[in-house]
Structures are given as C-alpha cells and as structure tokens.
C-alpha positions in Angstrom: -192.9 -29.4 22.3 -194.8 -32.7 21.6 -198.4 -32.7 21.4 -200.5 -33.2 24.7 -202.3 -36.4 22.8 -199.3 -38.0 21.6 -198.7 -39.7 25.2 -202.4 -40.2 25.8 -203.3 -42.5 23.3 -203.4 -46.3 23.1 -200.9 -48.7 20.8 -202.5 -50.7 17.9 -200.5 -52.4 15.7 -201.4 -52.5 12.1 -199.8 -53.3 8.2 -202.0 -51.3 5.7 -201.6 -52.7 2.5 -203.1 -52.7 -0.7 -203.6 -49.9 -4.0 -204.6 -47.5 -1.2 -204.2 -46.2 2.0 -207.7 -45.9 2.8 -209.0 -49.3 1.4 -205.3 -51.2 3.4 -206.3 -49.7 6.5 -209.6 -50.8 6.0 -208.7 -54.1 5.4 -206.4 -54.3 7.6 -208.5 -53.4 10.4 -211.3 -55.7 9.2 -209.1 -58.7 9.2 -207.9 -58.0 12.8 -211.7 -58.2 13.5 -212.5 -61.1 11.5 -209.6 -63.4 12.6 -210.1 -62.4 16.8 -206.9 -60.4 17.2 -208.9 -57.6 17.8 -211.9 -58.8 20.4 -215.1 -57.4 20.8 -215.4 -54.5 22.9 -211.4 -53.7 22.6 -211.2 -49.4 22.5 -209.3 -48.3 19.3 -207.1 -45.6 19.0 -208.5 -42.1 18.4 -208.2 -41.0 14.5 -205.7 -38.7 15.9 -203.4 -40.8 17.3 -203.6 -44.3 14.4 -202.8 -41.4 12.0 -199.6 -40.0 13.7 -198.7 -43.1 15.0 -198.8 -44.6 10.9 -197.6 -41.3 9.3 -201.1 -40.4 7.2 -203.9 -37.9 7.4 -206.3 -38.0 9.9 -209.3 -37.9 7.5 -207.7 -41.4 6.3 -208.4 -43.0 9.8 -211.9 -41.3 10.3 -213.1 -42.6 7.2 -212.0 -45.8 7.2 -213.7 -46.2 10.7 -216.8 -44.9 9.3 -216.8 -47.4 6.8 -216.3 -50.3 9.0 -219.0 -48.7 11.6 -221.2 -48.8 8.6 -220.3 -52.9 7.4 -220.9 -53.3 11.4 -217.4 -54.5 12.4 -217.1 -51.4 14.8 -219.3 -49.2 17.1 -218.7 -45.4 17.7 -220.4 -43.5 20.2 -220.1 -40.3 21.7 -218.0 -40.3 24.8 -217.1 -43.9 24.4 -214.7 -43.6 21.4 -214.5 -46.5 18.7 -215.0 -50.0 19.5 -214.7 -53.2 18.0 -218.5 -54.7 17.5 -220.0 -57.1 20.0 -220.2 -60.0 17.3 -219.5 -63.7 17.0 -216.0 -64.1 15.4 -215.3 -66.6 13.3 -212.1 -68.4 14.0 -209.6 -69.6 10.8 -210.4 -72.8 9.7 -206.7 -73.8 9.9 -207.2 -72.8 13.9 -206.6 -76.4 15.9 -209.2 -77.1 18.6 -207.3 -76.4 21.9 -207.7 -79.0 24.2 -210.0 -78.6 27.6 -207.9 -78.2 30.9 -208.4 -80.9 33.1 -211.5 -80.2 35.3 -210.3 -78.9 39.1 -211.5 -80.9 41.9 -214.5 -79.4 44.2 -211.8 -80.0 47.3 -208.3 -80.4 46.6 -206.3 -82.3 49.4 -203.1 -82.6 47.2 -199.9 -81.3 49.4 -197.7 -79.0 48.3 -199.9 -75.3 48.3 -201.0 -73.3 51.7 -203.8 -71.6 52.0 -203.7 -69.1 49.5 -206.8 -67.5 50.4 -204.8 -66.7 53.6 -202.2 -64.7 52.0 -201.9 -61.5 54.0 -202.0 -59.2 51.3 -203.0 -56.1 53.2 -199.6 -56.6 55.2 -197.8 -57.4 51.8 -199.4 -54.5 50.7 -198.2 -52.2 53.1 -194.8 -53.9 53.0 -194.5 -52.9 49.4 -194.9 -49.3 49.7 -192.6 -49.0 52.2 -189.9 -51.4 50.4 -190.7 -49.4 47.2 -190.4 -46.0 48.8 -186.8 -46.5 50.7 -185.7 -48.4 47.4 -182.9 -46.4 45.9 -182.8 -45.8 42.0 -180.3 -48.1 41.1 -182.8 -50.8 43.2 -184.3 -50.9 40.0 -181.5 -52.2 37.3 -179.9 -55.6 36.8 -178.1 -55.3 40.1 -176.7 -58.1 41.5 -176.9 -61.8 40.7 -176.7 -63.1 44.0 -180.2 -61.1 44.7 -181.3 -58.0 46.5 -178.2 -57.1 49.5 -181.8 -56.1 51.6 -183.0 -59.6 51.0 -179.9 -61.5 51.3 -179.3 -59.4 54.7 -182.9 -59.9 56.5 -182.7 -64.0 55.2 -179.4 -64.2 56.9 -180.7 -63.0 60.5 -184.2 -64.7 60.5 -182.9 -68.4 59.5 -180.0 -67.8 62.0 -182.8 -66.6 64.6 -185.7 -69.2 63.4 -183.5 -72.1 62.2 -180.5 -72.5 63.1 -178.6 -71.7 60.0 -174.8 -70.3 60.2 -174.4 -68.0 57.8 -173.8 -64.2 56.6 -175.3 -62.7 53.9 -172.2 -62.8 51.2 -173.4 -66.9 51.2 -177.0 -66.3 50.8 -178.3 -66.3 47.2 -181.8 -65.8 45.6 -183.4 -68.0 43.5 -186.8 -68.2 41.8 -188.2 -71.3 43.7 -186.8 -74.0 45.1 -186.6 -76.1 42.0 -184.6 -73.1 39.9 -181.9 -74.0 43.3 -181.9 -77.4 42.8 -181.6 -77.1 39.1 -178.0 -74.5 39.9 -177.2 -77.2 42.0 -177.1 -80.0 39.7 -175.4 -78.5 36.8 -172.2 -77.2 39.4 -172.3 -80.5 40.8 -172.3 -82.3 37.0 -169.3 -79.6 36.1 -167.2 -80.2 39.3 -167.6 -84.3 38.0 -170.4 -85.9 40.3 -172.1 -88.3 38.9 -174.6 -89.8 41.6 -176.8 -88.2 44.3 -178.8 -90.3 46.8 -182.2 -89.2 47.1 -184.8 -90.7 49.5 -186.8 -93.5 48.9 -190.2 -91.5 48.6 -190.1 -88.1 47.3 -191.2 -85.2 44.8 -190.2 -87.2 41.1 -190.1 -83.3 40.2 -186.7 -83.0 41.9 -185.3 -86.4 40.6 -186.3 -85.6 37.3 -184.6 -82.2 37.5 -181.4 -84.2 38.4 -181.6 -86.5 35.9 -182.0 -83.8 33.3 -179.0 -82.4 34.4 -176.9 -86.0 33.6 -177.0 -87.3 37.0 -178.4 -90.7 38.7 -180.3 -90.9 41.7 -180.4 -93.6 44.0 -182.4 -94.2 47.0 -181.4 -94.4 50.3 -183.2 -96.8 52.9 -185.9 -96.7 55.0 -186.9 -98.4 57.8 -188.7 -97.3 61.0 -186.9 -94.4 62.4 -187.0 -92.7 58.6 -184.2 -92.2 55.7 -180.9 -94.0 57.1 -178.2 -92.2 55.3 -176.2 -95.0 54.4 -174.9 -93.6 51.6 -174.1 -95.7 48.4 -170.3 -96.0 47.4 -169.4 -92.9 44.3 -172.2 -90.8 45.5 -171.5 -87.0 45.4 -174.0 -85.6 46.8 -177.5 -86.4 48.8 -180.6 -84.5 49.3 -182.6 -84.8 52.4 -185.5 -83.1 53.8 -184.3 -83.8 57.5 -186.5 -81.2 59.8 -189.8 -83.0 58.0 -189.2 -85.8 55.0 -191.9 -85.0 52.4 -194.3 -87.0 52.0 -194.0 -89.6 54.7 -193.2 -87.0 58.0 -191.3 -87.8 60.4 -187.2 -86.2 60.8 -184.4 -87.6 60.5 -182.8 -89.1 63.7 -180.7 -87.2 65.6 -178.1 -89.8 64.9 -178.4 -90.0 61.2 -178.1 -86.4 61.0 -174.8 -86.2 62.4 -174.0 -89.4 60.3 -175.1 -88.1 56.9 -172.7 -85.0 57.8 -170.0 -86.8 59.0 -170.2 -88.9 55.6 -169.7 -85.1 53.9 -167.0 -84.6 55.9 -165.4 -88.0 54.9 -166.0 -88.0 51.3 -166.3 -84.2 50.3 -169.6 -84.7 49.3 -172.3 -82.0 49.9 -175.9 -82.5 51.3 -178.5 -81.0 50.2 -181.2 -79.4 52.4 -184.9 -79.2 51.6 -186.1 -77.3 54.5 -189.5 -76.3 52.6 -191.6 -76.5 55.6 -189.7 -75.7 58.5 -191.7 -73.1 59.9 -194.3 -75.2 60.6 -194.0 -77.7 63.5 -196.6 -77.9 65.9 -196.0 -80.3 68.5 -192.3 -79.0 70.1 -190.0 -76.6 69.1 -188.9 -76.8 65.4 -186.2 -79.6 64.3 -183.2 -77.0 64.0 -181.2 -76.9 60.4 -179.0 -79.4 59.6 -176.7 -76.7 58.3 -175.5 -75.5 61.7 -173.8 -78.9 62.0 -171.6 -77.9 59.4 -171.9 -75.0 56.9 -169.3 -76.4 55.3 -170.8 -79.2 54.0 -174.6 -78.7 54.1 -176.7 -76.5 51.5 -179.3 -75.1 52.6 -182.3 -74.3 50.7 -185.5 -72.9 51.8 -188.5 -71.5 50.1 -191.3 -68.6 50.6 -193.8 -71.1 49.1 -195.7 -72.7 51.9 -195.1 -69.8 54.7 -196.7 -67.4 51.9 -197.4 -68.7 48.1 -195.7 -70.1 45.5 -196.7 -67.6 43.2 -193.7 -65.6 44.4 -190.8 -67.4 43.0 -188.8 -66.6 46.1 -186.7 -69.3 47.4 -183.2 -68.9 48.7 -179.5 -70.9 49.7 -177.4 -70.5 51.9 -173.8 -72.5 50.1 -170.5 -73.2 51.7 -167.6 -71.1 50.9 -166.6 -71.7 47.2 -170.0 -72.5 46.0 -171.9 -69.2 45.7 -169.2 -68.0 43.1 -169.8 -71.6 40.7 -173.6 -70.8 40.9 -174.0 -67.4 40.0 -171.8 -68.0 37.1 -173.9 -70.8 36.3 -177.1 -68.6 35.9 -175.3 -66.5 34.3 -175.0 -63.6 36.4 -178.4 -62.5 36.2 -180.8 -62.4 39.0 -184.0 -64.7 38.0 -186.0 -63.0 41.0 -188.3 -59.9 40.9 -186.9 -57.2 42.5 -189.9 -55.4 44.0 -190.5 -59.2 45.6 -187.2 -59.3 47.3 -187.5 -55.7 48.5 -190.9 -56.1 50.0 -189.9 -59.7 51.3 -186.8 -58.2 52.8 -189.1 -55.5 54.5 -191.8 -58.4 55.5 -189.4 -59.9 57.4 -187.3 -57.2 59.1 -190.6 -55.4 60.3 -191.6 -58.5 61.8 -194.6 -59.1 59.9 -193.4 -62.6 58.5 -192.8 -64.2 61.9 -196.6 -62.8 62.8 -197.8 -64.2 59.5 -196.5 -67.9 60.6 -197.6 -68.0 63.9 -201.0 -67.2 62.8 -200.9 -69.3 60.0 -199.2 -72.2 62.5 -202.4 -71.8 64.6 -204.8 -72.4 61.5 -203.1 -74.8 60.4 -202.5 -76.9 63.8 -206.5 -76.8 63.9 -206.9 -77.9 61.2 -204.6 -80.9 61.4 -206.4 -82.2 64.5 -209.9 -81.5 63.1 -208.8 -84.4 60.5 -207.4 -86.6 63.0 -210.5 -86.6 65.4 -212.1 -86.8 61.5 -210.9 -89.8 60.6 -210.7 -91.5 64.5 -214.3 -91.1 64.6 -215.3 -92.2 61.0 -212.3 -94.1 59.7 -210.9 -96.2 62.6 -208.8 -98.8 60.2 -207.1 -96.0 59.2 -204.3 -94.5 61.2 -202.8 -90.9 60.4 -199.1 -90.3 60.7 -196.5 -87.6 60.2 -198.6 -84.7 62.2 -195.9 -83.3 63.9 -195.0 -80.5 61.6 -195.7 -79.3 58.2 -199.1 -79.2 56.3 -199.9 -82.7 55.3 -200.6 -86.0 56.7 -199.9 -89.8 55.8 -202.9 -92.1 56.3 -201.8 -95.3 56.6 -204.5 -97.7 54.7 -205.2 -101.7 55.0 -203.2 -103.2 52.3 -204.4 -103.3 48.8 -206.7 -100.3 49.2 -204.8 -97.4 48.3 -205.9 -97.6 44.6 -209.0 -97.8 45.1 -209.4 -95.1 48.0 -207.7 -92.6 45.1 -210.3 -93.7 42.5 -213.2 -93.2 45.5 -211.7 -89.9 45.9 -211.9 -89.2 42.3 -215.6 -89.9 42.2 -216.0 -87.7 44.7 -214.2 -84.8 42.8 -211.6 -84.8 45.7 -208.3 -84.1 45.2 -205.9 -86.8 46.7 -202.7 -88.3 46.0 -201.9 -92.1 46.7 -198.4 -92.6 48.7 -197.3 -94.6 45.4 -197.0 -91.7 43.3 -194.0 -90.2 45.7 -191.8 -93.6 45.6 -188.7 -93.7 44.1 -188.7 -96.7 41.2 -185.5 -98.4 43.0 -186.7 -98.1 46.2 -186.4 -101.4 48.2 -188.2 -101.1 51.2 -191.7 -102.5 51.6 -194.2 -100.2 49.5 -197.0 -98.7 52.1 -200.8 -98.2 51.2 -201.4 -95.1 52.1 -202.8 -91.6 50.6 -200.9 -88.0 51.5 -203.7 -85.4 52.8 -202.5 -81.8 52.4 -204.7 -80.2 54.8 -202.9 -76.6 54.1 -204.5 -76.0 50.6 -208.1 -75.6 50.6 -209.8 -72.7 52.3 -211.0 -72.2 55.5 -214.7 -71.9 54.3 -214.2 -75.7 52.3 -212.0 -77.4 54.9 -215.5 -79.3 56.8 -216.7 -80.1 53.1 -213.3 -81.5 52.6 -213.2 -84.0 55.5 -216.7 -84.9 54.4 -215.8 -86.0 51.0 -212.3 -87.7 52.3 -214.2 -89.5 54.9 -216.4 -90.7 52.2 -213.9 -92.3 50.4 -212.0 -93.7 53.2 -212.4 -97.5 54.4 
C-alpha cells in the first residue's frame, strides 16, 4: 500500500550533480534560485517527498535546505513549510530584454469583442455542472472529429429556429473559431483545385491573409450603393460574404444579390461562403434570415460563439453541403480542435434556453447603447453621419473627406481605441475609398461606455 504522503506532495524538478549528493542538490537548488526558475515565495516539496521522488535519504534533503536557509536563498517556518526567499533575483546576463506590450487604450472602440464584462458566467456556471454531470465517461476521450453529437444536435435546432439554416446535425461540424473554419475551408478548396475566391471590397485582411496562406487569390467584388454586388469574376471558386450584416461597412446584401450570388453557385459549382458572425444581433426588424436556406447545397455556413458570448471560447461552427463535412474532417486530421467541456456546456446553454435569454438581454444593452452614440454624435458632431445601425455591434461614421487620418491620430491622443475605415479595404478594391472610422460600441463596459463617447466626441470634427 503506498504511503499516505506520496500523493500529497508537490512536483519539483531537479538534476543534482556534482562529487556529492548533498553539495548537487544544493547547487542545484541554488541555481534554480539564482537564475528565477524558482520565484520567490514558490512552496518546496517537503524533505519527505524531494527524497522519494529523487531516490536518496531524507536527511540529504533536510540538510541541504538548512544550508540554503542559512546562505538566505530559502525561508522555513513552522506551519508554512520551505520557501524560496523574498529576494531580488538576478537575471543571466545572456537574458534579452523583452520588449514592452503595446500600452491598451483607456476606451477601446475597436469592433470585433462584446462586452465581456457581460459574460453570464453564473448561467455558464450552472450550465457546466449540469453538462458535466449528464456527460457520460467516454464524453471525455478523443471522440469524434466532427465535435460533441450534444453540440452538433442543439446547433442544428437553434440556427434552424433563429436563422434560418437547413440542416441536420450529421452536417454540422465544430471548429475552434471562425478563422480555424475558414482556414479547413481553404485548404479543401486548394485540394479540390480552386484557385480564386472573391472577397468583398472592405473586410477583416485576417481572413484574406488566411486564404492567401493557403495558395489562393482574392479578388474583390464591387460596391456601390445598395452594398457588395456579387458579380462574380470569371475562374472564381468560391466567394465569401457576410450577407445578414457586411463587416465593417453594415448594411445586407440585397434581396436580389442574394439570390444572384446563389444562383451563380448553382451555375458554376462554386460554393459561398457565409460569415454570419453577428446574426443575432439586429435591432431594427426581424433578423436578415441565412443565406443558406436558399440552398444548402451551395452555401456554407459558418457562425461563431464570439460576439453572442466571448471569443475566449474558441467555439465556432459549419454547417457544409453534402460531400463536404467528410473532406474537412480529414483535413484536420480527425481530431476535434474544440474543448469538450465547452461544447457540452454550450450544447446545454442553448437547449435550456439560457442562450436565447442571454441575447435578448444582451440585444437590449446593446440597442442602447447604439442610440446613445447616435444622439452622441447628432448633438456634438453634426458633419458627421453614422451608418450601418441596423444590426450588429459597430457603426460606420461617415467623415468629411480627408479627415479620417487625422480623426485616428486625435483618437490616439486621446488613448481611444479607433479604427479608420482604410484599414478594412481590400488593396484591389476599385470603388471610391470612404473617410470614415468603424465604432464598436459592443466592447467597452457598461461603467466606461459615457467616458467613451466623451473621448470619441473629442476627437470627432
């Protein structure tokens, strides 16, 4: 029978060496010290335990404690065990300098992050135990690629309830964000010989840099006043759209131009690509519906836990056409990339109905706070004219030409987070660039948002 302090102590790994056991522990402990890969206060192991765990006699680990208590590298007091001394520690001179991380902004109005201070984590809590109690054991292994059957299953009812989407769960796979998706995406559609996707004229460079690391071009498609017209170029494969809300500029695609861009699938064989990484949030009408239920066939749909709850999950998902699910999971190599205990306690979020009361309050926080910036602006910036506030958690305002630059450098003084409209355009894009900054009013926390508007207003024309 093992000894009762065998499974209570704490790891420490060390390489005594030197004429003696006594004087390489020593040393060895002292260097661990000097260099800082032991820190002050860090708990050793009891005598006990360092001399099981290295094979030597006990009275070896005591006293060469005692002597480093002594030279003042450690402390030992009764009750607290041994510690490594409170002392300045000397780094190796070889040690480069590592560089300071960029200085965060007092209010950060750059989109792409809710309100993360709004996370409901007493509900995710709760969520948890119960997902982690019902979990059977084999929950717990490599299972299966696609993701969690309990995840895949709840997905498959609420986008068919909330958005539209056709599909069962055998088409549903998990993903760890939506970029991990897009990155499947690209290297099935490099493999099955596709060599072009259109993209839209302003967008995240993120996702066209993904698909040009995988070896294919992107080309932009045009844009005039009604949005993206999805007048696809000759040889493209493939084209990905954020129809229900373009990111950054706003507004959806027409009704018309979403059954053309599908028709042009149907056509050519090519697949779209749906970004739908907002479409919870719509605040004016009902939501723009899935451009997926026009044909399953031909659309992808990908959607993401990131701005309905935090990106910090990694939990994103797709639903694919028939043929497609089996080329992606052998493309990741049939391992799911997702937490499990994430997908279980999202799959329980949702079918408990805490995820659709979670979005309805957060659509209410957020619908304030949009219109607090428009009156915002109205009343102290009337030369500037907000767009896109239908849906979603950002806005475009539209600036007099030749003052975007200088509005971002304004906001910069005022240690304000704020991206230009620039930033977002693709380098072939031909339409008429726009002066204009992208405010996402979902990131900072209620208790900072009238501080925000403050410091945008101040660096507004």
């Amino acid at each position: 029978m093992a000894n009762p302090w065998a499974t209570l102590g704490i790891d420490l790994h060390l390489e005594p060496a030197g004429p003696g056991l006594r004087r390489g522990l020593t040393d060895a402990l002292r260097e661990a010290v000097r260099t800082g890969r032991l820190t002050p206060g860090t708990r050793l192991p009891s005598s006990r335990t360092l001399a099981a765990d290295l094979g030597i006699a006990r009275n070896t680990v005591a006293e060469a404690y005692a002597d480093l208590v002594a030279e003042g590298w450690l402390t030992a007091r009764q009750g607290s065990g041994t510690r490594v001394a409170d002392r300045a520690v000397v780094p190796p001179a070889d040690t480069a300098p590592r560089p300071r991380a960029p200085a965060r902004p007092a209010y950060d109005l750059r989109p792409g992050s809710p309100d993360l201070a709004s996370f409901p984590r007493a509900e995710w809590l709760r969520a948890a135990r119960r997902a982690l109690t019902a979990a059977p054991n084999d929950a717990l292994g490599y299972g299966d690629p696609r993701g969690r059957p309990e995840l895949r299953g709840a997905l498959a009812d609420y986008l068919a309830r909330a958005r539209g989407v056709r599909a069962d769960a055998e088409r549903v796979l998990i993903c760890g964000g939506f970029a991990h998706g897009l990155t499947l995406l690209a290297a099935v559609l490099r493999a099955r010989g596709v060599h072009t996707v259109a993209v839209e004229s302003y967008g995240l460079h993120v996702h066209r840099d993904l698909l040009t690391a995988a070896g294919l071009r992107t080309v932009p498609l045009p844009l005039d006043a009604h949005g993206t017209d999805p007048d696809v170029p000759p040889g493209t494969g493939a084209v990905l759209l954020t129809p229900a809300h373009q990111f950054p500029l706003g507004m959806p695609v027409h009704p018309d131009r979403r059954a053309a861009v599908v028709d042009w699938a149907r056509r050519t064989g090519g697949l779209v690509l749906e970004d739908d990484y907002d479409g919870e949030f719509r605040y004016d009408r009902q939501p723009v519906g899935a451009l997926q239920g026009l044909d399953p066939d031909r659309v992808v749909h990908l959607g993401t836990a990131s701005k309905s709850l935090a990106p910090g999950l990694r939990l994103a998902w797709m639903v694919l056409p028939p043929g497609l699910a089996d080329d992606i999971t052998a493309t990741r190599g049939g391992m799911d990339t997702s937490g499990v205990l994430d997908q279980l306690t999202l799959a329980e979020f949702l079918t408990s109905g805490a995820y659709d009361r979670h979005v309805r309050s957060a659509r209410l926080r957020y619908r304030r706070r949009r219109d607090a910036l428009v009156a915002h602006v109205a009343a102290h910036n009337p030369e500037v004219r907000v767009t896109g506030i239908a849906a979603g958690l950002h806005a475009v305002l539209r600036l007099p030409p030749g003052t975007e630059q200088s509005v971002v450098r304004a906001a910069a003084w005022q240690s304000l987070g704020l991206h230009g409209l620039s930033v977002f355009r693709h380098p072939d894009a031909t339409a008429d660039p726009m002066d204009a900054v992208v405010v996402g009013y979902g990131t900072p926390p209620d208790h900072a948002w009238a501080g925000a508007l403050e410091a945008l207003g101040r660096t507004l024309p």
